[in-house]
N, C-alpha and C positions, 0 to 999 in steps of 0.2 A: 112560594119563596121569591122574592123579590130581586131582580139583576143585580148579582155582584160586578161593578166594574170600577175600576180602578185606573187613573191616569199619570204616567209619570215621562219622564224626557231621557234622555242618552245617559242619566245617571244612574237607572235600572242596575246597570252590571257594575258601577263603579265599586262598589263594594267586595261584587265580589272578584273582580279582576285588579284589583290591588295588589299587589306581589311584591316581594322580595328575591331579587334575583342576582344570581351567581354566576360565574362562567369563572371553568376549570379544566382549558390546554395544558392534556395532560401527555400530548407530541404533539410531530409534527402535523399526522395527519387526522389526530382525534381531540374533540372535544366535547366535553360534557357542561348544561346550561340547568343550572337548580331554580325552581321556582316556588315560592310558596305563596298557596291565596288562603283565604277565608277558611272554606272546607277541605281540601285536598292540596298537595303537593303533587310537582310535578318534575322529571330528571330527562330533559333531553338527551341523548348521545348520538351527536354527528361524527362518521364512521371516515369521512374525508372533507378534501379543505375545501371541497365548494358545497360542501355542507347541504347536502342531497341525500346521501345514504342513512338513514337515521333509524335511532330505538327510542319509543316516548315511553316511558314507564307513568305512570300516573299511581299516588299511596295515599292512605286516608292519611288522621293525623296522627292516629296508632302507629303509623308507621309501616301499614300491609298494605302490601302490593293488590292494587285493585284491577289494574290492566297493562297492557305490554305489549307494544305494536311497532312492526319495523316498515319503515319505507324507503322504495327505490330515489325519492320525489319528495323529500320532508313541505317542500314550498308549496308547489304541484296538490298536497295530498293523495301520491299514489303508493298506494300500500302494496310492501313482497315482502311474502312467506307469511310464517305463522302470527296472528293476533291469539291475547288468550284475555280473561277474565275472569275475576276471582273473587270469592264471597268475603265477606271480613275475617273471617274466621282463617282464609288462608286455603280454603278450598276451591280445587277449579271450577270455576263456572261455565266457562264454553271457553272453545276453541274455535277455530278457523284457519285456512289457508288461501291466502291469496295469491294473484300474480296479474302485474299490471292493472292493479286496484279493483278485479274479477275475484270471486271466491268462484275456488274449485277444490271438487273432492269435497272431502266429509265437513259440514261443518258438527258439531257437537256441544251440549248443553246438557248439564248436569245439575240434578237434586240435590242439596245440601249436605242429603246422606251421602253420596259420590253415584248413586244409579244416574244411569241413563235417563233424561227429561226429553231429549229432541235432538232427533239426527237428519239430518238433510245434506243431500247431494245435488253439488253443483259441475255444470261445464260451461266454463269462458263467463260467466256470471249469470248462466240459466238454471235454475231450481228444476231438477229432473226427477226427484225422490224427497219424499219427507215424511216423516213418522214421529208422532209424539206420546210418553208414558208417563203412568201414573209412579210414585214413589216408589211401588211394589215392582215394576215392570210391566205392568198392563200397556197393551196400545189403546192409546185416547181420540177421540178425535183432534184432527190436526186444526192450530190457531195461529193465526200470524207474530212472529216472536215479537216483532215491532210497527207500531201504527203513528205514522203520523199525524198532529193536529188537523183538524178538518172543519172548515162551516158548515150548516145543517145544510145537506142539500147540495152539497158540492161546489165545484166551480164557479159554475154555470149559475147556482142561486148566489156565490159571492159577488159575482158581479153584477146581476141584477141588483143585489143591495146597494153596493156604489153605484152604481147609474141612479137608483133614487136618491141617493144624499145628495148626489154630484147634477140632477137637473135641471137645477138653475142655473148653472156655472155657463158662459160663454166662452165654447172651447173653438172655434174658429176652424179653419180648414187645414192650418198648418198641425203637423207630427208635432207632439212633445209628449217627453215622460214624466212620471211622478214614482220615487219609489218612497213607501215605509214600512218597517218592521215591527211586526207585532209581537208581546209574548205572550204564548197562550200558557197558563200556568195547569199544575195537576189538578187542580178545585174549576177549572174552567174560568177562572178570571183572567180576563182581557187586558194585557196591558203596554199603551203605545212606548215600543222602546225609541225610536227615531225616526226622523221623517227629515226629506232633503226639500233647500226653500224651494218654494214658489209663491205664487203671485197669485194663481188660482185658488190652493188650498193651503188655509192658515191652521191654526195650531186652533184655534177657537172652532172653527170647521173637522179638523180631524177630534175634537172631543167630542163633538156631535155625533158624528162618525161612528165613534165606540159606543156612547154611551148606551143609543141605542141598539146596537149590535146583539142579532142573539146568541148565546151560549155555544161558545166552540164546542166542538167534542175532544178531549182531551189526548196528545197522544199517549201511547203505553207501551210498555217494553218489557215482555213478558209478563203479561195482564197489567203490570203494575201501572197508575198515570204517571205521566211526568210531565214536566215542562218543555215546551219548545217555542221556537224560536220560527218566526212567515215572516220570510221577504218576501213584501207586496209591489208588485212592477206594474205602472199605470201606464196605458197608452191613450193619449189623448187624439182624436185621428179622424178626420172626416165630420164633425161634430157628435162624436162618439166617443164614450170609455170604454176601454176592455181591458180585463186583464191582460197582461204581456203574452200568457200559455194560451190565450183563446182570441187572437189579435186575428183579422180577416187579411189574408194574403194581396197581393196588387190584383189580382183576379178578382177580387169582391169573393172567392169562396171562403169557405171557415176551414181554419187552420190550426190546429191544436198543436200545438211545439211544447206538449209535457205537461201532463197535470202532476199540480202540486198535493192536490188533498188526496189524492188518491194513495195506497197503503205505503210507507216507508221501506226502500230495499231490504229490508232484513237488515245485515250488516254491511251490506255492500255498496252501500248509494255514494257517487264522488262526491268530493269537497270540492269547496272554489279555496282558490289558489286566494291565501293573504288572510281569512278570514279561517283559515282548517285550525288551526290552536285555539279559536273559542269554542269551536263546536265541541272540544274535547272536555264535556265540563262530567266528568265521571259521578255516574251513581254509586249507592253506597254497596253495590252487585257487581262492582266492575263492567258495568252499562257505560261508560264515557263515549262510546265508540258510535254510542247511539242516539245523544243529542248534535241533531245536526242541521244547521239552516236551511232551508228551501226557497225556491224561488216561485213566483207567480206572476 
């Protein structure tokens, strides 16, 4: 089979982040902000006036409730108390409880029949317990509910591949960055959503980039693929590239500050502040919770 890749610019999401939006202060101290896109609707409720305390509901276009999540931090992205999720059909799909955007205590995931799928115990946002079942209630072995996208071979082989597209570039002694966003879609096609200017790497240079890029591995959410979304952070440094997660400290030693390809929090990974409403783009499982950017 031949590389599917595909090239397109910042207009990727314009489709689907096109909206129709409402706001309805309904006091003083609450209001509620309606949005609809493409696939899903969306009902914000800010619970006070600096507009912090908040419930995101997310519904398809049937009009069911697919997900439902309160934050202390709507800006922030820090999520208190219960998140839940729900199948189309109106059935819960999982729950959780947060606190200071940490899941603690049970989280819970459920079969379509209503059995028991997957139970996992958290403290302060560490996974202490987890069991997963078949339809019937069997215990299964245990799979990660959520994976994010990954290139083959890791980090550590993503930037080996930029250091080869990128070694002819004259990167000089001076620090700079380079960031751009990829989407990696659930069929494993590649697709450049943004990229900020420079002078080093053009648009003709990053299609080069992808084209020959190999086969992300798709991420999944609850086996199922989905789409996601790498923010890619270039450090130009020394006459070197590095990832921004695998960038060498003032010491000359190697410094890992967070891999990205490595497994998705389950449900618990933070947002960045400004960009947490697009991460929210809800599967048709009440998965919303689980498309979410990363950084590299």
């Amino acid at each position: 089979m031949g590389k599917k890749v595909s090239l397109l610019l910042v207009i990727l999401w314009g489709i689907t982040l096109q909206t129709i939006q409402a706001s309805f202060p309904d006091s003083l101290q609450r209001a509620v902000i309606r949005r609809e896109f493409v696939d899903h609707d969306e009902e914000l409720t800010f619970h006070d006036r600096k507009k912090r305390f908040a419930t995101l509901k997310t519904y398809n276009k049937q009009g069911t409730l697919l997900s439902e999540t309160n934050f202390k931090d709507y800006q922030a992205g820090i999520r208190q108390g219960f998140s839940k999720g729900f199948y189309p059909t109106g059935q819960l799909y999982w729950i959780a409880d947060y606190r200071n955007n940490d899941l603690w205590g049970e989280m819970r995931v459920y079969h379509e029949n209503g059995e028991l799928k997957r139970r996992e115990t958290y403290w302060a946002g560490l996974l202490k317990e987890k069991h997963c079942y078949n339809e019937e209630g069997g215990e299964i072995d245990y799979y990660p509910f959520s994976e994010a996208a990954a290139f083959p071979g890791g980090d550590y082989a993503f930037q080996a591949y930029l250091r080869s597209k990128l070694k002819d570039l004259h990167i000089g002694s001076e620090t700079s960055l380079f960031t751009f966003e990829l989407h990696v879609q659930a069929d494993s096609v590649v697709v450049l959503r943004q990229f900020s200017k420079s002078e080093k790497i053009t648009l003709p240079r990053m299609a080069e980039i992808i084209k020959d890029m190999p086969k992300w591995l798709p991420a999944h959410y609850d086996k199922v693929p989905q789409d996601d979304i790498v923010v890619v952070n270039l450090v130009f440094k020394r006459g070197m590239v590095y990832l921004s997660n695998l960038t060498l400290d003032f010491a000359g030693a190697n410094h890992k500050k967070g891999s990205n390809s490595a497994q998705t929090k389950d449900i618990k990974e933070q947002t960045q502040e400004m960009n947490y409403r697009k991460q929210l783009q809800p599967s048709e499982n009440g998965g919303g919770v689980q498309t979410l950017r990363r950084r590299q």
